[in-house]
N, C-alpha and C positions, 0 to 999 in steps of 0.2 A: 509504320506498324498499324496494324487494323484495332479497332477496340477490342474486340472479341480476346486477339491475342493479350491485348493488356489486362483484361477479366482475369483468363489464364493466368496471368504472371502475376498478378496480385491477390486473386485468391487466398491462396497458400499462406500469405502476409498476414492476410488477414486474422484466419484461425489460428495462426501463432502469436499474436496479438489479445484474442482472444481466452486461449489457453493458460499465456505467462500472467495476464489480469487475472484471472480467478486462482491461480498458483498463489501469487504476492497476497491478494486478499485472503485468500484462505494462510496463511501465513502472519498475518496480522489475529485472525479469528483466535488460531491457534494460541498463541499467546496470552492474547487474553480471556479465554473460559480456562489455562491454567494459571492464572493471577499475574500475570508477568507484564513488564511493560513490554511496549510491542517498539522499533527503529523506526518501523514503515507508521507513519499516519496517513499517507493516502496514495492510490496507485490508479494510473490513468495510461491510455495506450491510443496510440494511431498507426494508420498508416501511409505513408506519403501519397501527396496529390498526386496524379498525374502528370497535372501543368509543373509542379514543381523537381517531378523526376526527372525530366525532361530539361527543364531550367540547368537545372544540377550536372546534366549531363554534355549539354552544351559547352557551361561554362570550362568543366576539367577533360572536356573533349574526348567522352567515352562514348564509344560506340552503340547503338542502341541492344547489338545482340553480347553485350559485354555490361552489362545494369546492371545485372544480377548480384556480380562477380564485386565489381567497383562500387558499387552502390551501398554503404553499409548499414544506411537509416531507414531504407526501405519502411522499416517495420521501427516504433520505438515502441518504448517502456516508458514512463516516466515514475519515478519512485520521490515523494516527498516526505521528508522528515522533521519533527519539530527540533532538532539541536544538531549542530556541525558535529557533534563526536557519535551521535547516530549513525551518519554517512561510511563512516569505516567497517561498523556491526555490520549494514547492508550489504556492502561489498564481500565481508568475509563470507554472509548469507549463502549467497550468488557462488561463491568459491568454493565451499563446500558440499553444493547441489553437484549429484549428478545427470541428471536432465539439461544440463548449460555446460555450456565448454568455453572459456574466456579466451577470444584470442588478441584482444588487448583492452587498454587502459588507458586514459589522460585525466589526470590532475586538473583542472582548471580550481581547484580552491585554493592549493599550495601555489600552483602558478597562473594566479590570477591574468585575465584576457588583457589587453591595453583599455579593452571598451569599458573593464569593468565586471564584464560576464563572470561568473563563477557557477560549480558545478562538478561531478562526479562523472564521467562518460565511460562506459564496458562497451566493448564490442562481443556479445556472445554468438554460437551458434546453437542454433534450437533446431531440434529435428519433431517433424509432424507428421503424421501417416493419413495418406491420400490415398485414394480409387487407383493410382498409379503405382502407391508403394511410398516408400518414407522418403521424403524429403528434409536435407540438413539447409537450412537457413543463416542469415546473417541478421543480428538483431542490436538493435543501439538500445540502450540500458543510459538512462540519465538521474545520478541520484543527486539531491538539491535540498536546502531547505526549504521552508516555506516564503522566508525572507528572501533569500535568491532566486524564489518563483515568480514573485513578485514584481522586482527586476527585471527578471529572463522576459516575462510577459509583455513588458511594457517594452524591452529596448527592441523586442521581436516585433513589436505592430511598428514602432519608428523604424526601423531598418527597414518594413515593406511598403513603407509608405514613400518615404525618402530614398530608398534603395540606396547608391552610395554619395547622395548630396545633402545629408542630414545636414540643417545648420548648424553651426557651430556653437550659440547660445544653448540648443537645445543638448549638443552633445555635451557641454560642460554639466548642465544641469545632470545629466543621467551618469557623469562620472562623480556628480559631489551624492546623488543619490545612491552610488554603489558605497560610498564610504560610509554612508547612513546604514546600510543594509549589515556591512561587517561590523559595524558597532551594534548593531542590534542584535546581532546573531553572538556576540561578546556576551553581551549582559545577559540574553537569556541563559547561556550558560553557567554563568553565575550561579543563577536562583533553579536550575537543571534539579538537581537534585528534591530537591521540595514541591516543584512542579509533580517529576513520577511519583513520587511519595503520593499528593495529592490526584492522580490517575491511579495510583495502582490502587490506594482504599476504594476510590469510587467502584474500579473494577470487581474489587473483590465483593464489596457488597454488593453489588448488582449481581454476582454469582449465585451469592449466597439467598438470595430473595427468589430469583428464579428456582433455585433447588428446593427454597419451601414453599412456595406457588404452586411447583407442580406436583410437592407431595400432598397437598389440600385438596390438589385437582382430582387426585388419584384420592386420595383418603373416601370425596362426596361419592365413586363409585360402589365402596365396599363396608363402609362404614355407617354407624349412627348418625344420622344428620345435625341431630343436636349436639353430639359430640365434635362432631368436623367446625361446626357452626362456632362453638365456645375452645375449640382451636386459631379459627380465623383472627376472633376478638382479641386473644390474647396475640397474635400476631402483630397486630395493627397496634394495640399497646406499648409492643417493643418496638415492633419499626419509628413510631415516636420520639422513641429516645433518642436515635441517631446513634449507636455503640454495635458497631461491629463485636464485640464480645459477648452481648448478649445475644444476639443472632446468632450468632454461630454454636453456642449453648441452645439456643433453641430450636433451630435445623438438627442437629445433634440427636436431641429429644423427640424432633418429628422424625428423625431416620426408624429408633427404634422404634415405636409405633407402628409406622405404615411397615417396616419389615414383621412386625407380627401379626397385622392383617395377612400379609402375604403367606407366609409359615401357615397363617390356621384355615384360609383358601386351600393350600396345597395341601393337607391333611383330607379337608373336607371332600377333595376327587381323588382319594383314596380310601 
């Protein structure tokens, strides 16, 4: 097959690649400017090598005009989450999008790998609109924590290094390390709840700071200077304290304000 043609053929991979990243990020976004803890902590995307299509298609002996079809990681997702009970929200996420059509699923955390590997795998289809018209895709979806990225990363460089003559000290060591991984992924859940507890204050105040930043920003066009000025001070006073309740009393305070600049503005070109 000529390069040109594989351009073609990967193209399309690509900007659904593209698209489903800024989908999951904006989805994370979402969450948090409305106070909410977010499943997704990080979203990351490729799409397969060449040399490794090709590999791939060797090995399970698919035709090169037959890739497309049998090929189903062309394109991935990668989805990381800070806690194993995350991984279930994301899936149902995914499930109730309709932009994605799930046409399957595997387990690898319930039924963990022999190697050790664990992890979340969707096969969905994404449809993208092209100069030719809309094209439906095949896209792999892998939801993990960060503990099992961890993992995945490391037994992923030994596998391509070793291919399948990994020594066997080194595979024991990466299956006593998977054990490490489910115990750690154990205990964080433990202490899960105190964790968002502690994410979701910070997110809220950092909402709430932003909302009176920008009414101050807005107050120095229309207002007193001196008054904006002994607004800010008393700001910087409260942020001091570190109390989310007083901030929020005092964003409160700065809404009505800057809404009755606005009201006597709006009079004014009347």
């Amino acid at each position: 097959m000529e390069i040109q043609l594989w351009r073609e053929i990967l193209n399309p991979y690509e900007l659904a690649v593209e698209e489903l990243t800024v989908k999951f990020d904006h989805l994370v976004r979402e969450h948090k400017a409305s106070g909410l803890y977010s499943p997704i902590e990080q979203v990351d995307g490729r799409v397969k090598a060449i040399s490794s299509i090709l590999e791939k298609a060797q090995k399970k002996h698919i035709p090169l005009d037959e890739i497309e079809e049998k090929i189903e990681d062309i394109a991935g997702i990668r989805i990381i989450c800070q806690f194993v009970e995350d991984i279930n929200k994301v899936v149902e996420l995914i499930k109730q999008r309709n932009d994605m059509e799930v046409k399957s699923e595997k387990d690898y955390i319930t039924n963990m790998k022999s190697s050790g590997y664990r992890s979340y795998h969707m096969i969905v289809y994404y449809q993208i609109q092209t100069l030719k018209g809309p094209k439906k895709l095949q896209v792999e979806i892998q939801i993990r924590t960060l503990a099992m990225n961890f993992w995945a990363t490391i037994e992923h460089s030994l596998q391509y290094k070793y291919k399948k003559n990994m020594p066997e000290h080194i595979r024991s060591r990466l299956t006593g390390a998977a054990d490490a991984i489910i115990l750690l992924d154990k205990e964080m859940s433990l202490v899960r709840n105190e964790i968002m507890d502690a994410q979701n204050s910070f997110q809220i105040k950092a909402n709430i700071v932003a909302d009176i930043l920008n009414n101050i920003q807005n107050l120095y066009k229309v207002a007193n200077k001196r008054e904006v000025l002994k607004i800010q001070d008393e700001f910087y006073r409260i942020y001091e304290y570190d109390d989310i309740e007083q901030l929020e009393r005092f964003n409160k305070q700065l809404d009505i304000i800057a809404e009755g600049y606005r009201a006597q503005n709006l009079s004014d070109i009347h």
